[in-house]
C-alpha positions, 0 to 999 in steps of 0.5 A: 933458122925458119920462122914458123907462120901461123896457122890460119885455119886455128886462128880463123876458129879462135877468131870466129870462136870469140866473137860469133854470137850464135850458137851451133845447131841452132837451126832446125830441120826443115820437112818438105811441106815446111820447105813448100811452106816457106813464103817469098814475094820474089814473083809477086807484090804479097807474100806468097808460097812457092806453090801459089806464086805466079811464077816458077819459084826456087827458094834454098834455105840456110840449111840446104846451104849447109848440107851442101858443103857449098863454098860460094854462091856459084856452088849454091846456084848449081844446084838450082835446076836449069842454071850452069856457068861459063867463062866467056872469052875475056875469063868472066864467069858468067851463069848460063839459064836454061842454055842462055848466056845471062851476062849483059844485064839479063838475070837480075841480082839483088842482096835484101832486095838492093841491086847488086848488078854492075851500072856499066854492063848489068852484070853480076861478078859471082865468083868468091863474091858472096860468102855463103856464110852470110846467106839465110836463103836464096829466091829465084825466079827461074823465068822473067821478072821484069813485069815486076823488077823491070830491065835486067831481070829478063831472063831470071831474078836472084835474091840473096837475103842475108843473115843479118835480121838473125844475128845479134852483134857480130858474126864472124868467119874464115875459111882457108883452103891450101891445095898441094903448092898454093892457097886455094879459097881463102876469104874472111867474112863478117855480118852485123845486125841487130836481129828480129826488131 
C-alpha cells in the first residue's frame, strides 16, 4: 500500500496562515512621483531622493517585488537596467554590469547595510540565497561607490533592506515549486522584529 505524503504546498499556507502577522494588501499603491520621491542614502551621507542623489540610483520597493512575480533576488536585479547573470567556468553565478563580469569583489552587497560579500573572494552567492519575501526594497547604485563604501564597491552597491522594521512578531513563509519529475524552487523562510520603535 502507498503511504500518502503531505502536500507542501497546504501545510506551508496553514504554516504561514498561523503565524504571520501582517495582513494581505496592506501595502499601497505607489505613484511615479511617490516612487521619485522615495529617499535613500545609498549614494550619499544624507537622505536624499533619487532625483538629487550624486550618483545613479535605482530603488525597487516591495511592491514592484510583487508584481513582478520574482521568486529570488536574481530575478529582482533583472529588472535593474544595465544588470544581467552569468555561470563562469567553476558553475558560479555571478551578475554581469553593463558588460563586466563583478565577481572578485567588485560589486558590493549589503543586507541593512552589513556585508554580505564573502571574506575569501569578495563575492556574493545569489542564486536562491535571499527570499524576496524578506525584502522591503532594493538600493543600488548603478555605478562605483567606493568613495563612500570603499574596496568591493568598484563597479556597483546593492543594498537590500529587510522587512524586519515592518513586521511585528514573526512572519513566515514557504514556497514550493514541483516541475514535471522533480521539486523545483523549494525554501521556507522567516523574519522577526519588532517594528517601527
Amino acid at each position: 500500500m502507498k503511504k500518502k505524503r503531505p502536500n507542501l504546498i497546504c501545510m506551508g499556507i496553514c504554516l504561514m496562515l498561523l503565524t504571520s502577522t501582517s495582513l494581505l494588501g496592506q501595502e499601497k499603491q505607489l505613484s511615479l512621483t511617490d516612487i521619485l520621491n522615495i529617499k535613500s542614502n545609498i549614494a550619499s551621507l544624507k537622505m536624499l531622493t533619487t532625483r538629487e542623489s550624486p550618483g545613479i540610483v535605482s530603488i525597487v520597493t516591495s511592491e514592484q517585488i510583487r508584481k513582478s512575480g520574482a521568486n529570488d533576488l536574481m530575478d529582482v536585479l533583472r529588472t535593474v537596467p544595465g544588470f544581467h547573470f552569468g555561470v563562469d567556468l567553476y558553475g558560479q553565478i555571478g551578475l554581469i554590469s553593463r558588460g563586466m563580469w563583478t565577481n572578485e569583489g567588485k560589486v558590493l552587497f549589503t543586507i541593512d547595510g552589513l556585508l554580505a560579500n564573502d571574506v575569501a573572494f569578495g563575492t556574493a552567492p545569489l542564486a536562491a540565497r535571499f527570499p524576496v519575501e524578506q525584502i522591503d526594497k532594493i538600493e543600488v547604485i548603478r555605478g562605483a561607490g567606493s568613495a563612500i563604501y570603499g574596496g568591493f564597491a568598484g563597479l556597483n552597491v546593492v543594498n537590500i533592506v529587510t522587512k524586519k522594521h515592518l513586521v511585528q512578531g514573526a512572519e513566515v513563509a514557504v514556497v514550493s515549486g514541483k516541475m514535471k519529475d522533480t521539486y523545483g524552487h523549494n525554501y521556507i523562510s522567516a523574519i522577526m522584529g519588532k517594528g517601527d520603535e
